[in-house]
C-alpha positions in Angstrom: 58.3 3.6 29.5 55.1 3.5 31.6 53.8 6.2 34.1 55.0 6.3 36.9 52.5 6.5 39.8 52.5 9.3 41.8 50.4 9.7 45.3 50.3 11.5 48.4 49.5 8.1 50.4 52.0 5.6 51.8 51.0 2.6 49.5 48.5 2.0 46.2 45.9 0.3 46.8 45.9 -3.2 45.3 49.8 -3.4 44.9 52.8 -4.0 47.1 55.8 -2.5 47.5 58.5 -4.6 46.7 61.7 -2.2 46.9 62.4 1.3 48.0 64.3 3.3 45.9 65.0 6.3 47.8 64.0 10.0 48.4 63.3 11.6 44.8 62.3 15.2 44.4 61.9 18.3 41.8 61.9 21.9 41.7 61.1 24.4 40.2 61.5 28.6 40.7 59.3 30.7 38.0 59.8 34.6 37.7 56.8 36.5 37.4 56.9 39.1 34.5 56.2 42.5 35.8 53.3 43.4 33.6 52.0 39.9 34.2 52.3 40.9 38.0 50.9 44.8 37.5 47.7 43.2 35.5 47.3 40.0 38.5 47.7 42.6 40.8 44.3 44.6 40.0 42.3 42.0 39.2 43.0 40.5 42.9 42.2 44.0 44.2 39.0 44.1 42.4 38.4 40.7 44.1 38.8 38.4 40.9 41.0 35.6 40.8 44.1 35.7 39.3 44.4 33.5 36.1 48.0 34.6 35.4 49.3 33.5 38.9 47.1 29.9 39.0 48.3 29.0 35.0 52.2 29.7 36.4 51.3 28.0 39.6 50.3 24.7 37.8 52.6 25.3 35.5 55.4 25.4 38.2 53.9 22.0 39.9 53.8 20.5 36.7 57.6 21.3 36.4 58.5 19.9 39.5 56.5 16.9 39.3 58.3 16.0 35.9 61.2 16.2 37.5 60.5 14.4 40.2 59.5 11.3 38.4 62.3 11.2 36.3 64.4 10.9 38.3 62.0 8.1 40.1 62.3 6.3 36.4 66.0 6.9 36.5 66.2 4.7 40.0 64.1 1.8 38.3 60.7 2.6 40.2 57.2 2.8 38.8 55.8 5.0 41.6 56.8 7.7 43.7 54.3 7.3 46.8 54.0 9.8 50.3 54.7 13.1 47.7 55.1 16.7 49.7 54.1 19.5 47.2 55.2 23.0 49.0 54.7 26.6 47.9 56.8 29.4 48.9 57.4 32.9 47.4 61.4 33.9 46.9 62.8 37.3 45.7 61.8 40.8 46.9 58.3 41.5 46.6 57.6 37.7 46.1 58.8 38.4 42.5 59.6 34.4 41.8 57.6 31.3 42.9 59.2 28.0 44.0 57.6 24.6 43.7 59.3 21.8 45.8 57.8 18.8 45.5 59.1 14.9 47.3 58.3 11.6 47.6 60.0 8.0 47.9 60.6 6.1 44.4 59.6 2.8 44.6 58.5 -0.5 42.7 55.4 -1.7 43.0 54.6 -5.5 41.5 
């Protein structure tokens, strides 16, 4: 199987869309370990980033974008053009993170 294209425009550049395949998406809800959070929690008040929150945070995205274009592949498409990526903190004390990520499947020739 190839890779599938993914973009945030409407169209790749160079190729056409000959069928739509449908809305495809992919989520994906991580839980933040408490000592990962305690630890993230003073570097950001010491003003440092947080590398525990950005490697879950890409690794969250990653997730959702997987499963996103699996199920593009599963609908016989070779892009997934127009993706949405959005953030949002669930759970008290934004204790879990949720990637939501969607686009249209399509073929390109």
């Amino acid at each position: 199987m190839s890779a599938i294209i993914v973009t945030t425009t409407p169209t790749v550049e160079g190729r056409k869309i000959t069928s739509y395949q449908g809305i495809v998406t992919g989520e994906a809800i991580m839980g933040a370990n408490i000592f990962k959070d305690l630890f993230a929690g003073i570097r950001d008040i010491v003003g440092g980033r947080s590398a525990t929150y950005e490697r879950e945070l890409r690794r969250a995205r990653e997730m959702a974008i997987d499963e996103m274009t699996t199920a593009a592949a599963e609908r016989g498409a070779n892009a997934v053009v127009g993706i949405d990526l959005d953030y949002e903190t669930v759970g008290g004390n934004a204790s879990m993170l949720m990637v939501t990520v969607s686009g249209t499947a399509v073929v390109l020739s």
